[in-house]
C-alpha positions, 0 to 999 in steps of 0.5 A: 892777410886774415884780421886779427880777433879781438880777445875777450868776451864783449858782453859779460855774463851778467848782461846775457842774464838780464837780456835772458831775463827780459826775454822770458817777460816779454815772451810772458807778457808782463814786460812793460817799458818806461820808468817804473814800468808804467809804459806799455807792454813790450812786444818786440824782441828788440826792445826786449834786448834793449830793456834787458841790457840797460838795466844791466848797464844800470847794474853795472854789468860788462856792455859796451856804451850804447851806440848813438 
């Protein structure tokens, strides 16, 4: 029997702006990680996704809780 599909989008809209976001600095080279941005520059796309979806949690935005 085939599962059932969950309704609903998981992440919202917001969240692909802020990752979309963050993808386009790094790709720049002026995304920098750390508080304030005085870590250093980011060169992977992971930790581009990463930054870019907790500063949508920050924001409030649709993502589901960070997995530990």
């Amino acid at each position: 029997m085939p599962r059932k599909r969950r309704s609903g989008r998981k992440y919202g809209e917001a969240a692909s702006k802020s990752v979309e976001r963050a993808l386009r600095l790094e790709k720049r080279g002026t995304l920098r990680s750390g508080k304030g941005g005085k870590g250093g520059i980011v060169r992977s796309r992971k930790q581009a996704i990463a930054i870019g979806l907790s500063e949508a949690r920050k924001a409030g935005a649709k993502v589901p809780a960070r997995s530990s």
